[in-house]
C-alpha positions in Angstrom: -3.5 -31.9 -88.1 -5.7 -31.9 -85.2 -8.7 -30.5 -86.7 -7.9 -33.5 -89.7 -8.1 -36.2 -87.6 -11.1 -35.0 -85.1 -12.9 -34.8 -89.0 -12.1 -38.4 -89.5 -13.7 -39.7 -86.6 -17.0 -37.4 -87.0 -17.1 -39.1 -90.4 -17.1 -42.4 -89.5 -18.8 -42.0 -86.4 -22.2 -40.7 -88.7 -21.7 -44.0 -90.9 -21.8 -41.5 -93.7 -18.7 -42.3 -95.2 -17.0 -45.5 -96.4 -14.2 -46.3 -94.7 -13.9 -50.0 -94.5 -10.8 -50.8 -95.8 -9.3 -48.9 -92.6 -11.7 -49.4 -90.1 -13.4 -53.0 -89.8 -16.8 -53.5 -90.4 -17.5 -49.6 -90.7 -19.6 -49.2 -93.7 -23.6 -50.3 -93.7 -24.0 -49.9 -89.9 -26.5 -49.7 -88.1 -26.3 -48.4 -84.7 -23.8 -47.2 -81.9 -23.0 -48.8 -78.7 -21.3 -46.7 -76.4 -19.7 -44.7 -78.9 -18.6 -47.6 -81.0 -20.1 -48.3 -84.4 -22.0 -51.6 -84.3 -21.5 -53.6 -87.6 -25.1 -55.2 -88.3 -23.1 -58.8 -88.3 -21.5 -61.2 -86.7 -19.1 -64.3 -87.9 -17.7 -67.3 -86.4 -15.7 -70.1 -87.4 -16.8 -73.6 -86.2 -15.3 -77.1 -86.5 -18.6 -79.3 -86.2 -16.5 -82.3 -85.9 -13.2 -84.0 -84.4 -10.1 -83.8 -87.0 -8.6 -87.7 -86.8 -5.4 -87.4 -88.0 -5.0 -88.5 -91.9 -9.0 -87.7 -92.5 -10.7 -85.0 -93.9 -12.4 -82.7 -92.3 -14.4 -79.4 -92.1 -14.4 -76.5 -90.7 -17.3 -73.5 -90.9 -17.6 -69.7 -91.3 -21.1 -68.5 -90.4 -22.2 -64.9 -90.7 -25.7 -63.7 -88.9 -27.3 -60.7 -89.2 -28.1 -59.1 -85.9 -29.6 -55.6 -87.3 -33.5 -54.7 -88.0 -33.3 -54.5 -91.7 -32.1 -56.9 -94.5 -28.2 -57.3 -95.5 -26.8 -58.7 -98.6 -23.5 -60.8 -98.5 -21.1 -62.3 -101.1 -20.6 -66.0 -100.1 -17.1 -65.9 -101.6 -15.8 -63.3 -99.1 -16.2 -66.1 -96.2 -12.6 -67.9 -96.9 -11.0 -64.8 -98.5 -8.4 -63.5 -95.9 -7.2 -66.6 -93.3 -4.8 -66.8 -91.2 -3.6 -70.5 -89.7 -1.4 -71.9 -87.3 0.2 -75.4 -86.4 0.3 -74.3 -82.3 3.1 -77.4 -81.7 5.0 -77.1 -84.3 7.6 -74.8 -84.4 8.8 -72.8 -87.5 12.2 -71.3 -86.0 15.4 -72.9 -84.0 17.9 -71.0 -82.2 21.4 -73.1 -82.1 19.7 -76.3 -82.8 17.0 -76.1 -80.1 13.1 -75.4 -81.7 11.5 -72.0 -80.7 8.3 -72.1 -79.5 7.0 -69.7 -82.6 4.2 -72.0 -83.8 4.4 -72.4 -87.6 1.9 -70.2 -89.8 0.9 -69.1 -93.0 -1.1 -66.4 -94.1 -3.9 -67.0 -97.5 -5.1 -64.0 -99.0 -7.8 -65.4 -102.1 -10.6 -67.8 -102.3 -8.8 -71.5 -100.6 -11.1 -73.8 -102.0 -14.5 -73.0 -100.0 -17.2 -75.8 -101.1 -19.4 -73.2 -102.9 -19.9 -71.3 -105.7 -19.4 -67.5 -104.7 -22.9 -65.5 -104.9 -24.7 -63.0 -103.0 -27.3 -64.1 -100.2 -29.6 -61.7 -98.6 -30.0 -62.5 -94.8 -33.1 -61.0 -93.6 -32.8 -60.2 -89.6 -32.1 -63.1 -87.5 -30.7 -65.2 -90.6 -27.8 -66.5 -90.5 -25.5 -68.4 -94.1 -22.1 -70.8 -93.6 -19.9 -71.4 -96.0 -18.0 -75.1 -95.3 -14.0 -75.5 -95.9 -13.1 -79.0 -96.4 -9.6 -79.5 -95.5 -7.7 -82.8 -97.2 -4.5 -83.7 -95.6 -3.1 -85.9 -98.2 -2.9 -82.7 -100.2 -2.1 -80.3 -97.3 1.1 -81.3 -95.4 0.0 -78.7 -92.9 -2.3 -81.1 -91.3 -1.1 -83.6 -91.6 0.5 -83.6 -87.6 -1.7 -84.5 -84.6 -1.6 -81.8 -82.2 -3.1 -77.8 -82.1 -4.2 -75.9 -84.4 -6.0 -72.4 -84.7 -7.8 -70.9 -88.0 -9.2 -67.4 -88.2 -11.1 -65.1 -90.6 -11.6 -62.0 -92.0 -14.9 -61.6 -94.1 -14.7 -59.4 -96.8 -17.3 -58.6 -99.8 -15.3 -58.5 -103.6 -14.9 -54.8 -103.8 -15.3 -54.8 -107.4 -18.9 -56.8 -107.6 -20.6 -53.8 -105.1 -21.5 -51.0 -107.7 -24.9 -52.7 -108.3 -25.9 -54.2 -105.1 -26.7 -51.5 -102.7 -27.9 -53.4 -99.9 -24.2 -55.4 -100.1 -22.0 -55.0 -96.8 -18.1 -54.0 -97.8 -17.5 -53.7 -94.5 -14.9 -56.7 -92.8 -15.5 -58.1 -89.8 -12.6 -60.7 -88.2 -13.8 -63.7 -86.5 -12.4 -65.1 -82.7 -9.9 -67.4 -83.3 -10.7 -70.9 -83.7 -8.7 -73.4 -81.6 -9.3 -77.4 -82.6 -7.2 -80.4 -82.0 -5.9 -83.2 -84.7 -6.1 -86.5 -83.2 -5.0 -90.0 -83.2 -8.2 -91.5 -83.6 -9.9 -95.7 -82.0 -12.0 -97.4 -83.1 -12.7 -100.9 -81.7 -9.8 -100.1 -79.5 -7.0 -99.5 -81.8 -5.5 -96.4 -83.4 -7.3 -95.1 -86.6 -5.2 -93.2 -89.2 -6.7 -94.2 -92.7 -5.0 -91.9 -95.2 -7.4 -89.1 -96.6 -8.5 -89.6 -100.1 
């Protein structure tokens, strides 16, 4: 068993085998820092914009490349695998009195991202986002003012890879992205058009 899992790690640690449905980000890399395999790129999520509450609004997923060659990506694998939460609002009571388990759901598929999936090649340096429009007359989860987080796991479709080489399969999560839904002024009175 030993000598099993001491072949694991020599495996992944040469990049020469791909492993990235177990370990994130593990297949295309690039180099090693400190003994940790360096994926060749990053991704954030970014809300370039203040949610008012009954509005729609957008949030971002952006993926750079921070290696020294040329990576392909599948702009459909931006959205794929998100995880949300309503931070004051809670989804459990004990004896009447709410918990303070913030409410959350899980997506696992596409959600609606605001472009067509196809693959991009980011040359070093370059960097592609993908936008999510969120509606809250059709999504009663935000509808609420208060806090909310969103995060991310890019992911390439598997099955699209056989012909694109240069495609990262790897997954790489993003930091959790914390925003607030407002009660929004203007002229100094409370704005909360309904989103249409």
């Amino acid at each position: 068993m030993h000598k099993q899992v001491k072949f694991i790690v020599s495996l992944i640690a040469t990049c020469s085998f791909q492993l990235s449905w177990i370990f994130l980000g593990v297949s295309n890399c690039d180099a090693q820092d400190k003994g940790q395999i360096v994926p060749p790129l990053t991704f954030e999520l970014v809300s370039p914009e203040q949610p008012c509450v009954g509005k729609s609004f957008t949030l971002q997923a952006r993926l750079k490349n921070i290696s020294k060659r040329k990576v392909m990506i599948d702009t459909g694998g931006f959205w794929r695998y998100v995880t949300e939460k309503a931070l004051d609002q809670s989804s459990s009571s004990l004896f009447g009195v709410p918990l303070t388990i913030p409410k959350m759901r899980g997506t696992v598929g596409d959600i609606g991202h605001d472009e067509a999936s196809q693959f991009v090649v980011l040359k070093p340096g370059q960097s592609h986002t993908v936008a999510l429009t969120v509606n809250p007359s059709k999504d009663d989860f935000y509808r609420s003012p208060g806090r909310y987080s969103v995060t991310s796991i890019y992911g390439a479709s598997t099955n699209r890879t056989a012909n694109h080489p240069d495609l990262f399969i790897g997954t790489i999560a993003a930091p959790e992205l914390h925003f607030k839904i407002v009660e929004c002024k203007m002229n100094g009175h409370t704005f909360t058009k309904r989103a249409g």
